[in-house]
C-alpha positions as CSV (number, residue, x, y, z in Angstrom):
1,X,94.8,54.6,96.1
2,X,93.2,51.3,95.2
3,X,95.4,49.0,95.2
4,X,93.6,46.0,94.3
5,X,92.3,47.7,91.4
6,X,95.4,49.5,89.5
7,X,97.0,46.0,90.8
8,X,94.4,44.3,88.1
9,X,96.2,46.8,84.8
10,X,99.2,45.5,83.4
11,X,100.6,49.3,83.6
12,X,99.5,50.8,87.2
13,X,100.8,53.7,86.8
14,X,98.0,54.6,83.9
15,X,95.6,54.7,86.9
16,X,96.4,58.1,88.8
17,X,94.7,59.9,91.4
18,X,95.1,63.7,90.4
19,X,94.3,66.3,88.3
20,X,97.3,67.0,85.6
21,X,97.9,70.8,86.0
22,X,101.0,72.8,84.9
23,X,102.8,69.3,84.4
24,X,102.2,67.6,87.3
25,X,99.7,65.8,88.6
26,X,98.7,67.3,91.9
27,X,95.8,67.2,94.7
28,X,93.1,69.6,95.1
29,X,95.1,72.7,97.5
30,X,92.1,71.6,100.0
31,X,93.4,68.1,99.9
32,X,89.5,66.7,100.1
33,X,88.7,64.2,97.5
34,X,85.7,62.0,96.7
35,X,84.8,58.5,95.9
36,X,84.6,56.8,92.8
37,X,82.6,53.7,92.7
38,X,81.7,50.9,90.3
39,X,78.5,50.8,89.9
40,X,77.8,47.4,89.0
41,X,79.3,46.4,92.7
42,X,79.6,49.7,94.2
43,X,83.6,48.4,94.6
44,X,85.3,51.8,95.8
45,X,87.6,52.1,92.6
46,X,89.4,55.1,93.7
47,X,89.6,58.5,95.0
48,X,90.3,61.7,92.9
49,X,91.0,65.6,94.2
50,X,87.5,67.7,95.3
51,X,88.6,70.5,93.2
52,X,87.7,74.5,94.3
53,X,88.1,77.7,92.4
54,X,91.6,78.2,93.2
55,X,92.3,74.9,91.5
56,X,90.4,76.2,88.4
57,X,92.2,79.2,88.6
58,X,95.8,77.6,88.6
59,X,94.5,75.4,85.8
60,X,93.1,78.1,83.6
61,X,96.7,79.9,84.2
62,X,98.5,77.4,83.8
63,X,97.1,77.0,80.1
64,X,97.2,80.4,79.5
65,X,100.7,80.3,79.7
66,X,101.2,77.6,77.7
67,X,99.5,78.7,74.7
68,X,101.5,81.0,73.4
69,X,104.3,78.1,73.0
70,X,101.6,75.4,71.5
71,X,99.7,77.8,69.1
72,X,103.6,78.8,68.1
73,X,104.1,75.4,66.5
74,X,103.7,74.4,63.5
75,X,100.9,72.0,62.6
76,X,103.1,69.4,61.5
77,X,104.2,69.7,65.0
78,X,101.5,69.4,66.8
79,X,100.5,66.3,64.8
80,X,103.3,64.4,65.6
81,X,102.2,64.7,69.4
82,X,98.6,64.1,68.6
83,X,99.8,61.2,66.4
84,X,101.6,59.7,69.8
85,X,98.6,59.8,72.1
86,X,97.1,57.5,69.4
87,X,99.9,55.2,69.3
88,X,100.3,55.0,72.9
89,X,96.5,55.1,73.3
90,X,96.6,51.8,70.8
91,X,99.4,50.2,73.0
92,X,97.1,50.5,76.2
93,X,93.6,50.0,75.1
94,X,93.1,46.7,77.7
95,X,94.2,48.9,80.9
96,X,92.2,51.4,79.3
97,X,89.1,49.6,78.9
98,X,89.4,47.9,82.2
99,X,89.6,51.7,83.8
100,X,86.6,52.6,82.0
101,X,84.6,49.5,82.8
102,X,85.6,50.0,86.2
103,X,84.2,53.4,86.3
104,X,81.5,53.2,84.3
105,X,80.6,49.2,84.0
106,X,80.2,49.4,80.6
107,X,80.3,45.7,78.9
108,X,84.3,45.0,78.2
109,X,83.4,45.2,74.6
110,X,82.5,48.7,74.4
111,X,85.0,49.9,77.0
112,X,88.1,48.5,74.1
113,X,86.0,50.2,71.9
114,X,85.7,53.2,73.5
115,X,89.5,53.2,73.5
116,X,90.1,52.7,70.2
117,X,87.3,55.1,69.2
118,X,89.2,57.6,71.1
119,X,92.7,57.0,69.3
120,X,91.0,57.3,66.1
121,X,90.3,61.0,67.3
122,X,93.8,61.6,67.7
123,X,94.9,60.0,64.8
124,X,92.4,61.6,62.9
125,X,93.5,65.1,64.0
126,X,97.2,64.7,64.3
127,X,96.4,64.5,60.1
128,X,94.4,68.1,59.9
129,X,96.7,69.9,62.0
130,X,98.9,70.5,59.1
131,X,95.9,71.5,57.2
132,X,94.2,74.6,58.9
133,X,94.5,76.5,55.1
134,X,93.9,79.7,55.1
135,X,92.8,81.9,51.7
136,X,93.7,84.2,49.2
137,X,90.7,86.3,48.1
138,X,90.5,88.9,45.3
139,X,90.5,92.5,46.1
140,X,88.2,95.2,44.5
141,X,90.9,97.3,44.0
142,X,93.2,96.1,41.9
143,X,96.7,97.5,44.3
144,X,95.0,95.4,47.5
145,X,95.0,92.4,48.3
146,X,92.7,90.4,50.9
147,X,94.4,87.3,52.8
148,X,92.3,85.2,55.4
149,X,94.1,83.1,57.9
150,X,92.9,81.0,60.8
151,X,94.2,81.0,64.1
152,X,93.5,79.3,67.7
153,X,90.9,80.7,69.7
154,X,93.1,80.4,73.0
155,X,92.0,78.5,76.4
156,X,89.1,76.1,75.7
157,X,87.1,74.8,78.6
158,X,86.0,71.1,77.7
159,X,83.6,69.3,79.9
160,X,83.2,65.5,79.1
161,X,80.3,63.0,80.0
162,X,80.0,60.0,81.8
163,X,79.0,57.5,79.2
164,X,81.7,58.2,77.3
165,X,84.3,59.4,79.2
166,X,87.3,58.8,77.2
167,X,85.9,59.3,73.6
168,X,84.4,62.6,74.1
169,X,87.2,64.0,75.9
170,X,89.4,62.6,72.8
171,X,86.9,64.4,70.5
172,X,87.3,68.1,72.2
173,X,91.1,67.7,73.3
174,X,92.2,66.4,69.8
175,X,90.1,69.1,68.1
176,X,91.4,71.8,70.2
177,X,95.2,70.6,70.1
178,X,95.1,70.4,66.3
179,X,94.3,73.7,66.2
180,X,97.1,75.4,68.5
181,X,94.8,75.6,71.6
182,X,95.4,74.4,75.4
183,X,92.5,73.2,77.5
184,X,91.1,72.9,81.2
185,X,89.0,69.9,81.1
186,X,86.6,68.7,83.6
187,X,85.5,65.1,83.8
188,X,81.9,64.0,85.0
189,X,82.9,63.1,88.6
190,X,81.2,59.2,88.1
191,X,84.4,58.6,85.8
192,X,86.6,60.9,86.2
193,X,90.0,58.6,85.3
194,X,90.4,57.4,81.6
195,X,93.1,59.0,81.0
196,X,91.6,62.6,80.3
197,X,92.1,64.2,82.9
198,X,95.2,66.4,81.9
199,X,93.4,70.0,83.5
200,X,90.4,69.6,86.2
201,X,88.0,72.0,85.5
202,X,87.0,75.6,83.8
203,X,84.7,78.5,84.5
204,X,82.0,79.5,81.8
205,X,83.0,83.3,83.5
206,X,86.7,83.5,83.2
207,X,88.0,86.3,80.8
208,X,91.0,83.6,80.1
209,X,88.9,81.1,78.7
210,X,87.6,81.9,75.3
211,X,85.7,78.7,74.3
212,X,83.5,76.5,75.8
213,X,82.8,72.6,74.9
214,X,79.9,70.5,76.7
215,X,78.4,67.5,76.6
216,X,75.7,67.0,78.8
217,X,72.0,67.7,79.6
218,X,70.1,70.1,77.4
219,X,69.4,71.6,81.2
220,X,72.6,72.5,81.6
221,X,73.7,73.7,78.2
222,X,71.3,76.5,78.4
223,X,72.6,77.3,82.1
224,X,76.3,77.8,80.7
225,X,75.1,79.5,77.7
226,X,73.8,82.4,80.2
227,X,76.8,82.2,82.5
228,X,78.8,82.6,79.0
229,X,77.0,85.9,77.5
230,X,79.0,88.7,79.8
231,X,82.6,87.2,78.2
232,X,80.9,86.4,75.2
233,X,82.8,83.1,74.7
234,X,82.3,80.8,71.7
235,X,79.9,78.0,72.5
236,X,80.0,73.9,71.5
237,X,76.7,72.5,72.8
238,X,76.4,68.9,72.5
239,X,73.1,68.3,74.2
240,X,69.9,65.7,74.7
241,X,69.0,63.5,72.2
242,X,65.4,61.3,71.6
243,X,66.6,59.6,68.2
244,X,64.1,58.2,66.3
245,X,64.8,54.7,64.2
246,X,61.8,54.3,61.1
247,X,61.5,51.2,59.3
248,X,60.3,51.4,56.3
249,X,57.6,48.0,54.7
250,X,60.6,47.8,52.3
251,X,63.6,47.7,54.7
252,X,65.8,44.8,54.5
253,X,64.8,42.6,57.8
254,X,67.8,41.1,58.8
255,X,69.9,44.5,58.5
256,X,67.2,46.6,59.7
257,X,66.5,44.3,63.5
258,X,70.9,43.8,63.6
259,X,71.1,48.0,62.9
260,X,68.2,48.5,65.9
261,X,70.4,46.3,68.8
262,X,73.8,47.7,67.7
263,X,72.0,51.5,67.7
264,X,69.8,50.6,70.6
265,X,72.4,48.6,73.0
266,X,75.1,51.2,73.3
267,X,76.5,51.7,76.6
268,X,73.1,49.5,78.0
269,X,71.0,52.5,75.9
270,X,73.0,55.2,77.7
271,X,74.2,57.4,75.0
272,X,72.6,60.7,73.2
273,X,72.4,59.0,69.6
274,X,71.1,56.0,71.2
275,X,67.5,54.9,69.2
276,X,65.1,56.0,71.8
277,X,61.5,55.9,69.4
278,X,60.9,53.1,67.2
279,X,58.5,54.0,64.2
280,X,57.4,50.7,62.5
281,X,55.2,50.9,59.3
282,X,52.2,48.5,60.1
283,X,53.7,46.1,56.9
284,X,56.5,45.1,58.7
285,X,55.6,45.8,62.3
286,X,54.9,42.2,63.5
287,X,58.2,40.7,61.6
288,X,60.1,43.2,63.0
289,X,58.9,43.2,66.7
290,X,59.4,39.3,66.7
291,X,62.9,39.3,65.2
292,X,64.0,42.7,67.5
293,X,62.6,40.6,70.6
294,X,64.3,37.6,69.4
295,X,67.8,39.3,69.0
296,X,67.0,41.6,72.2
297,X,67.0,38.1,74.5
298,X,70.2,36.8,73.4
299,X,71.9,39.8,75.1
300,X,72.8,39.6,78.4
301,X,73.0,41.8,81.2
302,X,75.5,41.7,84.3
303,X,78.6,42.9,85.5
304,X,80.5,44.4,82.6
305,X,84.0,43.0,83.3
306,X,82.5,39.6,82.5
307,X,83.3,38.7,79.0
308,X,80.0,36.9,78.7
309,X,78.2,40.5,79.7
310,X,76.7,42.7,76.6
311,X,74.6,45.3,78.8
312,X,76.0,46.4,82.1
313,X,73.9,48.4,85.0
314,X,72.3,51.9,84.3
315,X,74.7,54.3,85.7
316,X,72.2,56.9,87.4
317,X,68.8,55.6,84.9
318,X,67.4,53.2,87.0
319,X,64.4,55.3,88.0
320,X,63.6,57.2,85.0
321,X,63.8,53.9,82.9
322,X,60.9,52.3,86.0
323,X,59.2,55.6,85.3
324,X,58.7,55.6,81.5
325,X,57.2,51.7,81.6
326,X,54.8,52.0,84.6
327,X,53.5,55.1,82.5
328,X,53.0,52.8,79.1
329,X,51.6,50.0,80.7
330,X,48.9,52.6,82.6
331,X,48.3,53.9,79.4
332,X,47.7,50.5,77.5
333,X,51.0,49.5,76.3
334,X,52.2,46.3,76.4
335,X,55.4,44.9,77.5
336,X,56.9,43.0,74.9
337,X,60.2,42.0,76.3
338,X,61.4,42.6,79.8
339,X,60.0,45.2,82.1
340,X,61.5,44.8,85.7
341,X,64.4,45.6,87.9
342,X,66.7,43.0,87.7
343,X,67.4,43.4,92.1
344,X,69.4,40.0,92.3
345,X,72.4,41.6,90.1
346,X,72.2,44.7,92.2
347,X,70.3,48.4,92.7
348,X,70.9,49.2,89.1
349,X,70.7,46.6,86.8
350,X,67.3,46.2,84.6
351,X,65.5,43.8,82.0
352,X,66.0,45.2,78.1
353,X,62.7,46.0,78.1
354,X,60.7,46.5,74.6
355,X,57.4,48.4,74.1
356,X,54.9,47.2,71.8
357,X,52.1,50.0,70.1
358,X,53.4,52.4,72.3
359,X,51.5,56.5,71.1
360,X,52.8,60.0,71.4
361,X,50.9,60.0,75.1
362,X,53.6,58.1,76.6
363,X,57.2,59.5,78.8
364,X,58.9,56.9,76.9
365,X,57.8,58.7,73.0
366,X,58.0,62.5,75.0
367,X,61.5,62.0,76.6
368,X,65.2,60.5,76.3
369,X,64.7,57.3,78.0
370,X,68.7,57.1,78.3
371,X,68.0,53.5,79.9
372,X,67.1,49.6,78.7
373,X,63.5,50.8,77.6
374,X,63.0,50.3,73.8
375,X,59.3,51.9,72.4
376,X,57.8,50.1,69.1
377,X,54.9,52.3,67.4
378,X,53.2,51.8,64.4
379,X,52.7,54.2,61.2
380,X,50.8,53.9,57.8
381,X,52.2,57.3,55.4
382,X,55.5,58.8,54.7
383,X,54.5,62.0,55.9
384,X,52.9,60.3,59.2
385,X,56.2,59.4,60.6
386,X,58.2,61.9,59.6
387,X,56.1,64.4,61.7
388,X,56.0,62.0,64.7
389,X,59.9,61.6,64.1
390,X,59.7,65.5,64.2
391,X,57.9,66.0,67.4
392,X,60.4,66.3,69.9
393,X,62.1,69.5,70.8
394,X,65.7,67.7,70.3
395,X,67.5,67.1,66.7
396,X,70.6,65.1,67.5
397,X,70.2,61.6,65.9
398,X,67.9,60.1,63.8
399,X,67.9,56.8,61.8
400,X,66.3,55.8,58.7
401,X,66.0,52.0,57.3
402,X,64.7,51.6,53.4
403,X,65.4,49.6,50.4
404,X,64.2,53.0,48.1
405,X,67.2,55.3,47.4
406,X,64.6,57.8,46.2
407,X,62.6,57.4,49.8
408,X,66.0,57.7,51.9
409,X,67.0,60.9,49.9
410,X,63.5,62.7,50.7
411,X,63.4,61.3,53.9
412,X,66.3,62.1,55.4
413,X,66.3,65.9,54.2
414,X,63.0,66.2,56.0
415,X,64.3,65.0,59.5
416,X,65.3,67.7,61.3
417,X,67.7,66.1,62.7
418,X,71.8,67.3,63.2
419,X,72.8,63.1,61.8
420,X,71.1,61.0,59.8
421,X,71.6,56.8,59.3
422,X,70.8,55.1,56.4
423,X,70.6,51.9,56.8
424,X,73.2,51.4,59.7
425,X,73.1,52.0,63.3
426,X,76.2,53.8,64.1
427,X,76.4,57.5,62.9
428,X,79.9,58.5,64.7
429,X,83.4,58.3,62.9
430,X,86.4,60.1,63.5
431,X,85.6,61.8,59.7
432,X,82.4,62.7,60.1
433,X,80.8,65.8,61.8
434,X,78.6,65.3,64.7
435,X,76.7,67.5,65.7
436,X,72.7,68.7,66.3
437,X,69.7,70.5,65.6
438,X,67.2,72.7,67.6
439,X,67.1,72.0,71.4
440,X,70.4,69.6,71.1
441,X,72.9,72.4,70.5
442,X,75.0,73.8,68.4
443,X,78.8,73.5,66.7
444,X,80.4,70.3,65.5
445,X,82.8,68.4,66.9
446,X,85.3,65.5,65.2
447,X,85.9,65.9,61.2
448,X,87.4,69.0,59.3
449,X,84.3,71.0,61.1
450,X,85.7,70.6,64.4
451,X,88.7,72.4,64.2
452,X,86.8,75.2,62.6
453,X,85.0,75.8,66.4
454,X,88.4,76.0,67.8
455,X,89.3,78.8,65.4
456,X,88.8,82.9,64.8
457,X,89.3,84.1,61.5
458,X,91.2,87.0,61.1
459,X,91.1,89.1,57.8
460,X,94.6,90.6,56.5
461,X,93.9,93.6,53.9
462,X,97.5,95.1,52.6
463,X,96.6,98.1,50.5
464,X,99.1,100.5,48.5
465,X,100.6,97.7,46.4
466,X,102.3,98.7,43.1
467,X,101.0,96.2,40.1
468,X,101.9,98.0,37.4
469,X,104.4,95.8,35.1
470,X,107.5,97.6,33.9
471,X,107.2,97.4,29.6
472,X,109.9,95.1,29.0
């Protein structure tokens, strides 16, 4: 335990050192754990259970023998118990945030709103339980009749993310409880605490488990999908991201540079739909570099537990985002806000760094900068930027700023992209699908489409039915 920091919530007991398995929160059978560290301070925050595959095993059977029980209840049910983790998720959100913050060093900010992000999930899904409809389809033959219902999949193994490691957890579990599933959920081991660790782990090869959820590297997506094909599970692939952001000459200023920070600054630029490729028509280019460099300053970067604090340290980016500048400024780029290491806050803090005429030539255009590295290029035609916007082998996020409905329309159905944003920078919402394109994955998760990858469709044909009408 750490005392001094579950000493700091104002309910220490939301701060536990386990893995949640069969209703109790347990150690690994080994007993060996590992460290968990801030990593704005490298503060030990804690220590949770080194898991192995007998733990897995117990956790997978454990939810195997509970699903017969949840997928038994009724989906008004199961919505009242999704509807309490919101509540109590509500009720808790500063302890929460200050766990996540802790982990992660996100800004304070973002941690609460990571919290209440993730009780919107619940809330959001306690509602559609009760509304997994099924249908009633018309039979060729007049004395059949064709019924399709939908039921739960069974086990689901969810594996969550670091930069998010509440919300995305919130987005599988809620998904997959709504629709009369259990879970085995793994954690990324860098935060491993906010409050979602009810099961420790899964294994793409287990016969039990008939669904997998990730959200991770495109690396490892493709590794699970092969370790999945011999059980042929159901796959949810929530993968890499290089979002573009295009500004349009006739884009409202103010809206457009406030839309690039908010889109640009989450989690200090650590998240997949994070705008990674600015593409600035030449009209606007100079107003909009000064105003985004202008807005960029008043940000400030430290120790995310500081309420001052906006941008906290990269997590594991502090290389990569080094990387991607000295490549542009050996390839002619020029630095237009920022560019260093800030080494007096610690190893992995770094200047928001902006990127002025930056070309397709450069890491930072080629690859998910996933750190405080923001690159500017200029574009002349329509078509122009809508095939550099296309040249990435990723189609998660995209964003799209223009005063011309007719533009956004046609625009936005060209990007092949799994999420569009008109004229905002924030595409997710407890309603809304997200979800990707080409090399970014595949299935949906949050809105009515989420359920639907925690379901199988079963088709119920009853044949031999008398429909002939007695004359009265």
């Amino acid at each position: 335990m750490a005392p001094a920091f579950s000493a700091s919530l104002k309910d220490p007991g939301l701060f536990v050192e386990g893995s949640y398995i069969n209703g109790q929160w347990v150690a690994s059978q080994t007993g060996k754990t590992f460290n968990v560290y801030n990593p704005a301070n490298e503060a030990l925050v804690g220590q949770c259970p080194e898991s192995t595959t007998e733990d897995i095993n117990a956790a997978i059977q454990a939810a195997a023998k509970a699903f017969p029980t949840w997928r038994s209840q009724s989906g008004r049910q199961r919505g009242r118990i999704l509807r309490r983790f919101f509540e109590l998720i509500v009720e808790n959100k500063e302890d929460i945030g200050n766990i996540i913050t802790a982990e992660n060093a996100k800004a304070k900010g973002d941690a609460e709103g990571e919290a209440l992000l993730s009780a919107g999930f619940f809330e959001w899904f306690s509602e559609e339980a009760p509304r997994i409809y099924g249908d009633v389809i018309p039979h060729s033959n007049p004395s059949s009749r064709t019924q399709v219902i939908k039921e739960p999949i069974g086990v689901c193994g969810l594996t969550t993310p670091w930069n998010f490691p509440m919300a995305m957890g919130a987005r599988k579990v809620a998904a997959a409880l709504a629709a009369g599933c259990t879970v085995v959920m793994k954690s990324d081991g860098l935060t491993p605490s906010p409050l979602m660790r009810w099961l420790p782990s899964h294994s793409a090869r287990s016969d039990v488990v008939k669904k997998i959820s990730f959200t991770g590297s495109t690396r490892v997506g493709k590794i699970l999908m092969q370790q999945s094909s011999n059980t042929l599970k159901k796959l949810s692939l929530e993968l890499g991201g290089n979002a573009p952001f295009i500004v349009f000459d006739d884009a409202n200023l103010e809206n457009t540079v406030t839309a690039a920070v908010i889109s640009k600054s989450k989690v200090t630029d650590q998240t997949c739909v994070c705008a990674n490729r600015f593409f600035v028509q030449e009209g606007i280019y100079e107003k909009f570099t000064k105003r985004f460099v202008e807005n960029m300053k008043k940000c400030s970067v430290g120790d995310g537990q500081k309420n001052s604090v906006t941008h906290g340290p990269l997590t594991n980016g502090i290389e990569k985002a080094g990387g991607h500048i000295h490549d542009a400024v050996n390839k002619g780029v020029t630095i237009l806000l920022g560019g260093k290491a800030l080494t007096s806050l610690g190893k992995n803090f770094h200047e928001l760094t902006i990127l002025g005429n930056v070309d397709d030539s450069t890491k930072s255009n080629s690859e998910e900068s996933f750190g405080s590295v923001a690159a500017i290029s200029k574009f002349k035609t329509e078509d122009e930027v809508v095939r550099g916007a296309n040249n990435a082998e990723v189609g998660l996020a995209s964003y799209l700023m223009t005063s011309d409905l007719g533009k956004a329309h046609r625009v936005s159905e060209r990007l092949e992209f799994g999420m569009v944003g008109i004229n905002t920078g924030v595409i997710s919402d407890s309603a809304a699908p997200f979800g990707s394109f080409k090399h970014s994955g595949m299935g949906r998760e949050g809105s009515k489409y989420g359920i639907d990858d925690y379901i199988n469709i079963k088709t119920i044909v009853t044949g031999d039915i008398n429909t002939v009408h007695s004359s009265l």
